[in-house]
Backbone as a printed PyTorch tensor [residue, N CA C, xyz], in Angstrom:
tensor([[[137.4600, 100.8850, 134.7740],
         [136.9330,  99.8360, 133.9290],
         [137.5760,  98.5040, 134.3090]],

        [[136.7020,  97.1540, 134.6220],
         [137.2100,  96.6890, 134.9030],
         [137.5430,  95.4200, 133.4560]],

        [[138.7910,  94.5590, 133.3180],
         [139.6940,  93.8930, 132.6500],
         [138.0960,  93.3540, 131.6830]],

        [[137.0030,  92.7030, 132.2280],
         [136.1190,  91.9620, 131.0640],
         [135.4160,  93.2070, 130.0300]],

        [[134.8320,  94.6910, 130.4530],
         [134.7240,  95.3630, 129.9410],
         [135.6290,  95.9210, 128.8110]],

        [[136.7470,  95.9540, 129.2050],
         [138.0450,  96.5760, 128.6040],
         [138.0540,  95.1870, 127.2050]],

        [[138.1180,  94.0670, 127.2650],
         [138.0420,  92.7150, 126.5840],
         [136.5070,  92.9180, 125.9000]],

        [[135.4840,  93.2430, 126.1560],
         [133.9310,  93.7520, 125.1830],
         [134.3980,  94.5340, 124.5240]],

        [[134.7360,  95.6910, 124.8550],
         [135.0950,  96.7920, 123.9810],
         [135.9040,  96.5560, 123.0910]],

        [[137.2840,  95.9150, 123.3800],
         [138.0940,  95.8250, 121.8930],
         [137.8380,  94.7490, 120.9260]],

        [[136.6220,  93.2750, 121.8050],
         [136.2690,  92.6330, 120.6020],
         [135.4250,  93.5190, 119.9160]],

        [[134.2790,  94.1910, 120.4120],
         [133.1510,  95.1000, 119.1650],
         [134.3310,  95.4550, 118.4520]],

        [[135.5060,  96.2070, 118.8690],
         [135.9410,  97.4100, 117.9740],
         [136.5770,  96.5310, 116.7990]],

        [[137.6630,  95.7010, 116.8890],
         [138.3280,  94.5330, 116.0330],
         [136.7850,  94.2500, 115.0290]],

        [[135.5060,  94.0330, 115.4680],
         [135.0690,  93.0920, 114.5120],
         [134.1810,  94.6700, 113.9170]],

        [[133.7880,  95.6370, 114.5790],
         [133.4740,  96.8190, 113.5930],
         [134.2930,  96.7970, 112.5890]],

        [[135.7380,  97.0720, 113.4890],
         [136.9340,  97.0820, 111.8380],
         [136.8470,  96.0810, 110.9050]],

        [[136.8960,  94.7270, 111.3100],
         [136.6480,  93.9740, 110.0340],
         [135.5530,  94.0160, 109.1980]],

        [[134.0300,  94.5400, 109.7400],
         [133.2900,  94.9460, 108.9680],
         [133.5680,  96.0470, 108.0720]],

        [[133.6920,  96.8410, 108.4270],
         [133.9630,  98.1420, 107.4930],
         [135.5830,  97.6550, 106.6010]],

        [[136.4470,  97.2140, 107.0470],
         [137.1960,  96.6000, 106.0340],
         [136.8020,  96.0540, 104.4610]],

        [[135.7690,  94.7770, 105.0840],
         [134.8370,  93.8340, 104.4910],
         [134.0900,  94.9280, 103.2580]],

        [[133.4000,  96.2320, 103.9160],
         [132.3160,  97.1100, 103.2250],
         [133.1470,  97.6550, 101.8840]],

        [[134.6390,  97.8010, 102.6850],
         [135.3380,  99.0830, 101.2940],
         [136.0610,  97.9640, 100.3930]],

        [[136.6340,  96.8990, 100.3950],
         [137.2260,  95.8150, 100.0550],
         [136.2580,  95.1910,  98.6710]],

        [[135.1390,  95.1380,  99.2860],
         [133.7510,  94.5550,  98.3930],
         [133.1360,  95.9900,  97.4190]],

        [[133.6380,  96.7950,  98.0720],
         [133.1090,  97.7300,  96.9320],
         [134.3930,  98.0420,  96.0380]],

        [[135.3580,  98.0950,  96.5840],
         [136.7050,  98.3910,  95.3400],
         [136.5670,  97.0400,  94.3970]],

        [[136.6930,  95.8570,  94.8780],
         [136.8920,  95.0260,  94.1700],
         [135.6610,  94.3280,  93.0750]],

        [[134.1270,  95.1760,  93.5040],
         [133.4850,  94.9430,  92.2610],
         [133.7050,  95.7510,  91.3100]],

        [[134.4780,  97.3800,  91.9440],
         [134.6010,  98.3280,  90.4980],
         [135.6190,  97.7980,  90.2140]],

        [[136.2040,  96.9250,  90.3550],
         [137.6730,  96.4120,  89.3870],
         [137.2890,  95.3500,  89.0940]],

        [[136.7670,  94.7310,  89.0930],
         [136.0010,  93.5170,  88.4240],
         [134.9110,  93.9340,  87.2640]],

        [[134.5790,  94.3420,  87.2350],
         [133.1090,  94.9550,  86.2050],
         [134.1870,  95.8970,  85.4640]],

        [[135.0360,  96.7900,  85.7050],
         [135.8500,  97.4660,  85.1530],
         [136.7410,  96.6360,  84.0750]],

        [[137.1460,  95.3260,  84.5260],
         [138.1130,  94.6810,  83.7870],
         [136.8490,  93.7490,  82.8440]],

        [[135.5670,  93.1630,  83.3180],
         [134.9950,  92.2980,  82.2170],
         [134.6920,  93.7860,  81.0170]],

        [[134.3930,  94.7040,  81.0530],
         [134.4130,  95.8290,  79.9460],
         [135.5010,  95.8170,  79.1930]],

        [[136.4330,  95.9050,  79.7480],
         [137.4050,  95.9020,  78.9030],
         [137.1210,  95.0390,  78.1690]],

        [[137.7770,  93.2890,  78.6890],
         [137.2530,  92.2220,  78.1490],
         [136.4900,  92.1950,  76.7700]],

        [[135.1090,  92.6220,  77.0790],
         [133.9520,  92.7610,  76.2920],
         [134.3790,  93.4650,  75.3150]],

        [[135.1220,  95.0080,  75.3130],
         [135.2630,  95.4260,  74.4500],
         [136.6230,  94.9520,  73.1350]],

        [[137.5750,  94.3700,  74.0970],
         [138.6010,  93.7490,  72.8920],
         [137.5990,  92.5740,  72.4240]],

        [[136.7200,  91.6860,  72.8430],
         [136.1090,  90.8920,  72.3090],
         [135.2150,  91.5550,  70.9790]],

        [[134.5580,  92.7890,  71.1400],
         [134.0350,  93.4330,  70.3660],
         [135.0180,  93.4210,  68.9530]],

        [[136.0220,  94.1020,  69.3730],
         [136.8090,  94.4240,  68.6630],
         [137.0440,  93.1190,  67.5760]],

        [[137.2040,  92.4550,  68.2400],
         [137.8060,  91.2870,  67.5040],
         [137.2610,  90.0800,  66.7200]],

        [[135.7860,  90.5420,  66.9190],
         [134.8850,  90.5660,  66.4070],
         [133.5530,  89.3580,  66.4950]],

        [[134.0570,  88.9840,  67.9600],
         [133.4440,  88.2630,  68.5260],
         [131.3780,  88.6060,  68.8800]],

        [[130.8330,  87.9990,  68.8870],
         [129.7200,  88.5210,  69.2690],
         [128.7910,  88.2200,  70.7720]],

        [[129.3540,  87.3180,  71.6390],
         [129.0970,  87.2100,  72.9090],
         [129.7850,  88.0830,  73.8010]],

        [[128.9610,  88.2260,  75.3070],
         [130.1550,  89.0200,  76.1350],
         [129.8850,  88.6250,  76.7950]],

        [[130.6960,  89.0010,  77.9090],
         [130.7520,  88.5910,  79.5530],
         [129.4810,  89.0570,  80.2120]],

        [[128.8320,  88.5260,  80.9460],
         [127.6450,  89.5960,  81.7010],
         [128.1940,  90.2330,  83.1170]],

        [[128.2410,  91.5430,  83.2410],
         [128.2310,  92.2620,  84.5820],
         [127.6730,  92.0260,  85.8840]],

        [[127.9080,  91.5490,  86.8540],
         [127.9180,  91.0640,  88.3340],
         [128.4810,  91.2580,  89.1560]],

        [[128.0070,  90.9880,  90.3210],
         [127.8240,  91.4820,  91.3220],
         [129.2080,  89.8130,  91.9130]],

        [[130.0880,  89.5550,  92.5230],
         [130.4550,  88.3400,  92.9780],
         [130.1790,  87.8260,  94.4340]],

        [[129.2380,  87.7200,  94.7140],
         [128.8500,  87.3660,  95.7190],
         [129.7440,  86.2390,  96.3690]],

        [[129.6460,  85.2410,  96.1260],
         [130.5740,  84.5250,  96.3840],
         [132.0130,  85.0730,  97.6530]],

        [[132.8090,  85.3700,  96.4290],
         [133.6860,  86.5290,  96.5940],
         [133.9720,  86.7980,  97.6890]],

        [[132.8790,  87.6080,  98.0280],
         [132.4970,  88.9560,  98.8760],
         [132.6010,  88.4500, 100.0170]],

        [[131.7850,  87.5970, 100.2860],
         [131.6380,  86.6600, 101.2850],
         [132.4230,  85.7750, 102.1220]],

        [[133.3410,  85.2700, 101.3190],
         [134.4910,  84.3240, 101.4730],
         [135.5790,  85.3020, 101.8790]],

        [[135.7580,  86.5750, 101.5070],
         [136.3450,  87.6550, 102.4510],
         [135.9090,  87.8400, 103.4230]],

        [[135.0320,  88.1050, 103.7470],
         [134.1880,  88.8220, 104.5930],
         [134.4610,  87.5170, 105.8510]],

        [[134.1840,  86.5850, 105.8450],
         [134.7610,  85.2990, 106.9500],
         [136.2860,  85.4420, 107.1420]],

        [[136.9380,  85.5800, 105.7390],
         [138.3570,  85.6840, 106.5010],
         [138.6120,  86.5270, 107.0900]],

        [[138.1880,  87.9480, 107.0860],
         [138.7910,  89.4370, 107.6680],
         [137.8480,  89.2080, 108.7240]],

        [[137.4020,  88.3890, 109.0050],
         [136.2780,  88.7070, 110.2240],
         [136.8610,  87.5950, 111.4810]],

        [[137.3290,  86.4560, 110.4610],
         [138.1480,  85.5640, 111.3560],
         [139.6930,  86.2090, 111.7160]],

        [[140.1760,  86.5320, 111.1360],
         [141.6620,  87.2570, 110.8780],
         [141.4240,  88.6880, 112.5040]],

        [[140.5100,  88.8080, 112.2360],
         [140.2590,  90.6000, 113.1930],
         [139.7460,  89.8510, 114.9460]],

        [[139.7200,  88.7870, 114.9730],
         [139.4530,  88.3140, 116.2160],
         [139.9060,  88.2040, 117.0170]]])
């Protein structure tokens, strides 16, 4: 193999990894996000508030990771 092949291969592999980083990162951190506005919601319940937080998705977020681990893995 010669040196530019060997240099293709470990950029794909670096930026596969930051994808799949990106994939499990964005999925833990919406179940802990939606996990914690419940809570939220529910001491608000409690307390006898009558608005709540609405459940989402943070796109934003997600995204603004997803550039850094993608810049970071280069």
């Amino acid at each position: 193999m010669s040196t530019k092949n060997i240099k293709k291969i470990i950029m794909i592999e670096s930026t596969l990894y930051g994808v799949i980083r990106s994939i499990l990162s964005a999925i833990v951190a919406t179940l802990l996000y939606n996990r914690h506005i419940s809570e939220l919601n529910n001491i608000s319940l409690d307390g006898g508030f009558t608005k709540t937080v609405a459940h989402n998705i943070p796109f934003k977020y997600i995204f603004n990771n997803y550039l850094k681990e993608e810049i970071m893995s280069i």
